[in-house]
C-alpha positions as CSV (number, residue, x, y, z in Angstrom):
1,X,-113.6,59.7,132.3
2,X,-112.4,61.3,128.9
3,X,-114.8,60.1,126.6
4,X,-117.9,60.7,129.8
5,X,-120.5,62.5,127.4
6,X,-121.7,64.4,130.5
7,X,-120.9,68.5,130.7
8,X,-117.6,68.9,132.9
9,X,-116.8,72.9,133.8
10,X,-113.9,72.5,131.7
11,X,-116.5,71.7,128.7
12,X,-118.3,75.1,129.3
13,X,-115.8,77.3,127.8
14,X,-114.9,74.9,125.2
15,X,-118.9,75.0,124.1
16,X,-119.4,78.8,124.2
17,X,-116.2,79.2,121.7
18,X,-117.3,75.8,119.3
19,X,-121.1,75.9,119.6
20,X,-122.8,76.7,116.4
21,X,-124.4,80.0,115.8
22,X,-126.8,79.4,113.0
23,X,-129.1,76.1,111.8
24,X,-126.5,76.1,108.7
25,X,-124.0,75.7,111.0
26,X,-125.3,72.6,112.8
27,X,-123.9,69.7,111.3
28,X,-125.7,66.4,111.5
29,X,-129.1,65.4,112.9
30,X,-130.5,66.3,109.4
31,X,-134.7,65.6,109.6
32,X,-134.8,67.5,112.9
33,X,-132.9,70.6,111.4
34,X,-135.9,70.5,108.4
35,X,-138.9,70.1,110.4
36,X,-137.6,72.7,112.6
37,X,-136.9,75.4,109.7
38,X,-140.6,74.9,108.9
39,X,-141.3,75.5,112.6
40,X,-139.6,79.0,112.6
41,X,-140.3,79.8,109.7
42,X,-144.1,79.1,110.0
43,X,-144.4,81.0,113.6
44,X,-142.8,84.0,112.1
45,X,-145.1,84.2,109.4
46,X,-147.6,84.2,111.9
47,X,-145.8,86.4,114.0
48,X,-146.0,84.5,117.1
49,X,-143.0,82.0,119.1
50,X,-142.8,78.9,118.2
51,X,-144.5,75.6,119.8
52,X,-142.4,74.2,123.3
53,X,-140.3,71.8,122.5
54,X,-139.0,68.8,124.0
55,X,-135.4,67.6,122.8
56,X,-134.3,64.0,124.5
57,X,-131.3,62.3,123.6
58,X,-128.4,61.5,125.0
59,X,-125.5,64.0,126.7
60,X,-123.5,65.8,124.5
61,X,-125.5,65.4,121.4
62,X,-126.4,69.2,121.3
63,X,-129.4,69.6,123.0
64,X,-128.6,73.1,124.4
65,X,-127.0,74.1,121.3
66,X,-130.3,73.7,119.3
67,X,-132.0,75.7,122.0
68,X,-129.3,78.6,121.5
69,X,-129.6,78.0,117.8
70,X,-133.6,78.6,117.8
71,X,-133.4,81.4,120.0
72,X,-130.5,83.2,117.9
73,X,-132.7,81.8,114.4
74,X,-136.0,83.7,115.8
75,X,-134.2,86.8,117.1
76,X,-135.2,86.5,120.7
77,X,-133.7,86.2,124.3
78,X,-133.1,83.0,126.2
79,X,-133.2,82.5,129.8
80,X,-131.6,78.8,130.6
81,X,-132.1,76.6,134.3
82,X,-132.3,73.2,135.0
83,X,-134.9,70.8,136.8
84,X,-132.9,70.5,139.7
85,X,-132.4,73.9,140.3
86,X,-135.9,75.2,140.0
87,X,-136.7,73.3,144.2
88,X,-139.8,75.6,144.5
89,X,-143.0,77.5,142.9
90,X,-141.5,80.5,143.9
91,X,-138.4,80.0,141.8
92,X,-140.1,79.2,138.8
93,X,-142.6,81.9,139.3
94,X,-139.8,84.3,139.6
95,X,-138.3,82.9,136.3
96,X,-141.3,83.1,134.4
97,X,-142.3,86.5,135.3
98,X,-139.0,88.2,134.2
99,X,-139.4,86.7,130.4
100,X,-140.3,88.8,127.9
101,X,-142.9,88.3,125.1
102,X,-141.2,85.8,122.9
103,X,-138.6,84.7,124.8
104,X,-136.9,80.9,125.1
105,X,-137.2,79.5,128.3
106,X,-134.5,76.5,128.6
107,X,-134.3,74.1,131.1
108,X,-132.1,71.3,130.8
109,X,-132.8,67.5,133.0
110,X,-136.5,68.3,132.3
111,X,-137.3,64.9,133.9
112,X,-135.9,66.3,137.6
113,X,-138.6,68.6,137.8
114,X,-140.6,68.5,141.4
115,X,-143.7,68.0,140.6
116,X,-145.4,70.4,142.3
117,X,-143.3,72.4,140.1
118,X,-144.5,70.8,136.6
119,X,-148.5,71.7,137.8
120,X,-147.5,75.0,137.7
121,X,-145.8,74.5,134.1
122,X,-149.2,73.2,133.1
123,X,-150.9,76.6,133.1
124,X,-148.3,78.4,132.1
125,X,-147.6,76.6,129.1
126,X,-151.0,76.2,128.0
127,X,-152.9,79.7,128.6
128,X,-149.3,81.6,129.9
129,X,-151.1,82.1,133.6
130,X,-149.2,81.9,136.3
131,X,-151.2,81.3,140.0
132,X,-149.6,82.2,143.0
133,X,-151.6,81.2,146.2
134,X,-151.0,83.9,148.8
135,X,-151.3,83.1,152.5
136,X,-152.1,79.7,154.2
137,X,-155.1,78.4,155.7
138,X,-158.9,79.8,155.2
139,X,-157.5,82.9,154.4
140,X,-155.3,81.9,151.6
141,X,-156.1,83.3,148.1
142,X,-155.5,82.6,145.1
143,X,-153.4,85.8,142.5
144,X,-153.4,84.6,138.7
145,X,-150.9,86.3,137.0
146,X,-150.6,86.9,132.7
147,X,-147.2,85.9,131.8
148,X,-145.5,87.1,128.4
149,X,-145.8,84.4,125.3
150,X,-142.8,82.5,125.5
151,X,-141.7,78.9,124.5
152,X,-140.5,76.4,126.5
153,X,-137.9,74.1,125.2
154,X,-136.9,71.7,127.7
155,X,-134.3,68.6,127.1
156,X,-134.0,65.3,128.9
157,X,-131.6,62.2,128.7
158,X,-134.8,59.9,130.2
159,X,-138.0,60.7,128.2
160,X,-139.5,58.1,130.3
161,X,-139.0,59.7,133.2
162,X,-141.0,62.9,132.0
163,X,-144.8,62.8,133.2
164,X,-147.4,62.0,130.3
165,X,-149.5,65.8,131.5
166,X,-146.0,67.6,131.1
167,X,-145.2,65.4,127.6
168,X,-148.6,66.1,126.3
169,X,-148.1,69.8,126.6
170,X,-145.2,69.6,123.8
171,X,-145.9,70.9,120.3
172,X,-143.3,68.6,119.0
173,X,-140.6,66.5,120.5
174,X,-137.3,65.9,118.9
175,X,-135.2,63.0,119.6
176,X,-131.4,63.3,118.7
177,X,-129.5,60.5,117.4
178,X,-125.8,59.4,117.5
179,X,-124.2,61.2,114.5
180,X,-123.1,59.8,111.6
181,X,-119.2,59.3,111.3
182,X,-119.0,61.7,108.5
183,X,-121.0,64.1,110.3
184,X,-118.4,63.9,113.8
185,X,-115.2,64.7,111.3
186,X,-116.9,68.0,109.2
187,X,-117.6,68.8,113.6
188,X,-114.0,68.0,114.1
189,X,-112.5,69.7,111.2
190,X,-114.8,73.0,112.2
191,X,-113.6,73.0,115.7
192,X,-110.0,72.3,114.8
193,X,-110.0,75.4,112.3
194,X,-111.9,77.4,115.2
195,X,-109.0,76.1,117.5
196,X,-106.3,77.5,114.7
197,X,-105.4,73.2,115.2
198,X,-103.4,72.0,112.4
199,X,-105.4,68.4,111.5
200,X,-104.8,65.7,109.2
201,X,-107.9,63.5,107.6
202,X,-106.1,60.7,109.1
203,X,-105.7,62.0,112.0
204,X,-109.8,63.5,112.2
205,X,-110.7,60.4,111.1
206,X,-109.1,58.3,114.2
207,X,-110.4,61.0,116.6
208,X,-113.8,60.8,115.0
209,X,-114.4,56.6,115.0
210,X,-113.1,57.3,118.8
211,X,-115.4,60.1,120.0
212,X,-118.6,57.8,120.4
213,X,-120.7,59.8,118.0
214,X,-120.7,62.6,120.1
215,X,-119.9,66.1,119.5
216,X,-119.2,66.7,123.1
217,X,-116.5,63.9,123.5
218,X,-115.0,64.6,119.5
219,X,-114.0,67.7,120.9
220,X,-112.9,66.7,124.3
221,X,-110.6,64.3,122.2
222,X,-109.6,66.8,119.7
223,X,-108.3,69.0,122.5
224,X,-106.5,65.9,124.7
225,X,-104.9,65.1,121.3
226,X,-103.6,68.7,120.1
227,X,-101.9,68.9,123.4
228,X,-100.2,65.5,123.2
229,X,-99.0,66.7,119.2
230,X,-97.7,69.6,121.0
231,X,-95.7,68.5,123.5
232,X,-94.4,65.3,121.9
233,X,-94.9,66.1,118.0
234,X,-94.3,69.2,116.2
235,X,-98.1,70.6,116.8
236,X,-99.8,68.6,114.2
237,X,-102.4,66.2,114.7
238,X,-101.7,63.1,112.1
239,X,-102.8,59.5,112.4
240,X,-99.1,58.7,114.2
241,X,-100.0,61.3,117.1
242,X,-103.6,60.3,117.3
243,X,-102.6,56.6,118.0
244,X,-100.0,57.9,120.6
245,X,-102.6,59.8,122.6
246,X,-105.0,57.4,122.5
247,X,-102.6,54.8,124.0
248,X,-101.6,57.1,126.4
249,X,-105.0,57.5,127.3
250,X,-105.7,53.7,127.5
251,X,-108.6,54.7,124.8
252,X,-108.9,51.8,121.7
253,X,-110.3,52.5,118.2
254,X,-114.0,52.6,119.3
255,X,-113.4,54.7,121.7
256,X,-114.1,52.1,124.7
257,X,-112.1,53.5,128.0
258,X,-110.6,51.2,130.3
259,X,-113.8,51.1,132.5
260,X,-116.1,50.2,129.1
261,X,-113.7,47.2,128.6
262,X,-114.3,46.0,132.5
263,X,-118.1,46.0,132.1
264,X,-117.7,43.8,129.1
265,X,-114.9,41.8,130.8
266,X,-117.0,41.6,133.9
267,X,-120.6,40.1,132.4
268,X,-117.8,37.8,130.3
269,X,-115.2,36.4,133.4
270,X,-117.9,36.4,136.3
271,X,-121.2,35.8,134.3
272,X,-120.2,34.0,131.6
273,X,-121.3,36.3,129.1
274,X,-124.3,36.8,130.6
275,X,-127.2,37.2,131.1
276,X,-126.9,39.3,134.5
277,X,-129.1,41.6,135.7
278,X,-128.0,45.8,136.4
279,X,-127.9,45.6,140.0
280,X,-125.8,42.7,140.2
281,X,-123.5,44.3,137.1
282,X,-123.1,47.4,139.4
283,X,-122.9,45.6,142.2
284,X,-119.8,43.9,140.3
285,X,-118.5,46.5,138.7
286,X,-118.8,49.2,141.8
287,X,-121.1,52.0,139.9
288,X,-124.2,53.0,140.3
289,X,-127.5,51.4,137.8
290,X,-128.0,54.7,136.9
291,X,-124.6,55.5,135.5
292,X,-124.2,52.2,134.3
293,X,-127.6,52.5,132.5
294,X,-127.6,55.9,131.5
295,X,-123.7,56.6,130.4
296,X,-122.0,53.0,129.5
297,X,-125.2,51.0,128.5
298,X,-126.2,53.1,125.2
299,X,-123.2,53.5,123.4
300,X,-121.8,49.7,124.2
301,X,-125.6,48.8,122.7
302,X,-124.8,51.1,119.6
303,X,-121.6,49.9,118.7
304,X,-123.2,46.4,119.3
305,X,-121.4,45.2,122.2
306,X,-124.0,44.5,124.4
307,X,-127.5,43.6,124.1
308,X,-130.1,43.9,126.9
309,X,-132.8,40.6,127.0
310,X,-135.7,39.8,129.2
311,X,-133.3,38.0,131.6
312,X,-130.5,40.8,131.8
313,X,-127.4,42.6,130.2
314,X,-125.6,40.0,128.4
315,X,-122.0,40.4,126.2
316,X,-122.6,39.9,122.1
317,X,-119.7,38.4,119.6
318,X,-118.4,41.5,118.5
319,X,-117.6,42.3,122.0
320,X,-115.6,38.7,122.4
321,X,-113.4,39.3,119.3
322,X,-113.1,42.9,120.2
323,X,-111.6,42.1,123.5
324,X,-109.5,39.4,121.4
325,X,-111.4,36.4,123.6
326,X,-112.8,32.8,122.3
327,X,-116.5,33.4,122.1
328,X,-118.1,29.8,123.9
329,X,-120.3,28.0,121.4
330,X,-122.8,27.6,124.3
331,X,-123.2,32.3,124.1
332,X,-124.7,31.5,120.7
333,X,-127.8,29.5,122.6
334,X,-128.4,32.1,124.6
335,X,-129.0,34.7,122.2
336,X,-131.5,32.3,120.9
């Protein structure tokens, strides 16, 4: 899925060379970019790291990419894992010893943390002890361990997921927004200059209304269409190639991809519009809750599409005349 906001392999590469560097480089997301240049600039006064931080949002909305911009902003090292990866105490304990003082710990799908895993965060983050229990049985003991003053950013796509001990631990907690549409074409005109990509307005502008608000996808999109431009144009991206790639890669003008347009088309030809609940929607549409809740489900809600009620997911106008179908005068009593 082109416009999946999830990190591919392929998306790696393309993030080392277009990540921002510096805070002033960071387009969008504007309130969290001031309170946290009073955060940095407040614990270098007092000479200390700054607060952990929790970041939640949705993928691809530059998560990481504040956590390399704090740590580049503060002058310090960052060490980055994720939940999943960190199985056992041991691993974590290992991680945490090999930080320095000041250093940015990172780790990514906070909410898949085991939670024998998150005790030992407790400690750590509070009074920067680490306790190792050595042995089993009545002869175990118990080794405490000073760990160097570090911060703790983690970042989460399900801040409901993360436990209330672990969220209470937090300084501050940041939650990142869809951008702005102005804010997704100064990204794509940046990465397209980056790229040496020759771009019109008209065409940034189609690539930005596509790119769901996401920096992640915007660039995914940007690249897709500079190869089409190049292999069927003369290397330019205008509004004539943009539209030809997007066809070609079945993707409309918001950025819906062919399985967007079968949820809605599902919930509307089976369900009658709805409502239906998510496991009989996955059921029907052959994904899982989680990705239908998690990857479809938010932007279809943003761009209002669909709307979730008491009773289930359930298809709104817009979505009827977006499709180009006869929205039933009975769908208007059920929004009621």
């Amino acid at each position: 899925m082109l416009t999946n906001p999830r990190s591919t392999e392929e998306d790696y590469g393309l993030d080392m060379t277009l990540r921002p560097r510096r805070l002033s480089e960071y387009q969008g997301q504007d309130k969290i970019k001031e309170n946290l240049k009073i955060l940095m600039e407040a614990a270098k006064k007092r000479k200390e790291p700054i607060e952990h931080v929790l970041l939640c949002g949705a993928a691809g909305l530059g998560k990481t990419t504040l956590a390399y911009i704090i740590a580049q902003e503060m002058g310090t090292g960052i060490k980055t894992t994720s939940g999943p990866v960190i199985e056992r105490v041991g691993d974590l304990g290992s991680i945490l010893t090999n930080l320095s003082d000041g250093d940015i710990l990172f780790i990514d799908e906070a909410h898949r943390l085991n939670k024998l895993v998150e005790e030992v965060l407790y400690p750590a983050m509070e009074d920067f002890k680490l306790d190792i229990v050595i042995g089993k049985g009545p002869s175990a003991r118990t080794l405490q361990l000073t760990l160097p003053r570090f911060t703790l950013i983690a970042a989460t796509t399900r801040p409901g997921l993360i436990s209330s001990p672990l969220r209470s631990r937090f300084g501050i907690t940041f939650r990142l927004d869809f951008y702005q549409l102005q804010d997704i074409k100064k990204i794509i005109q940046r990465s397209a200059e980056l790229l040496r990509i020759v771009a019109e307005p008209a065409g940034i502008d189609d690539i930005a209304r596509s790119s769901r608000f996401t920096p992640r996808v915007a660039n995914r999109l940007l690249k897709r269409v500079r190869d089409y431009a190049q292999v069927k144009g003369e290397g330019r991206i205008n509004a004539e190639i943009t539209k030809e790639a997007f066809r070609m890669l079945e993707i409309d003008v918001l950025g819906l991809e062919p399985i967007d347009r079968q949820i809605l088309k599902v919930i509307i030809e089976k369900f009658a519009g709805g409502p239906v609940g998510l496991q009989t929607l996955a059921a029907a549409t052959n994904e899982e809750e989680n990705t239908l809740e998690e990857l479809y489900e938010p932007f279809l809600m943003q761009l209002g599409l669909l709307s979730r009620t008491p009773r289930g997911r359930q298809v709104t106008k817009t979505a009827y005349e977006h499709l180009r179908l006869k929205y039933p005068e009975s769908a208007q009593e059920k929004l009621l």
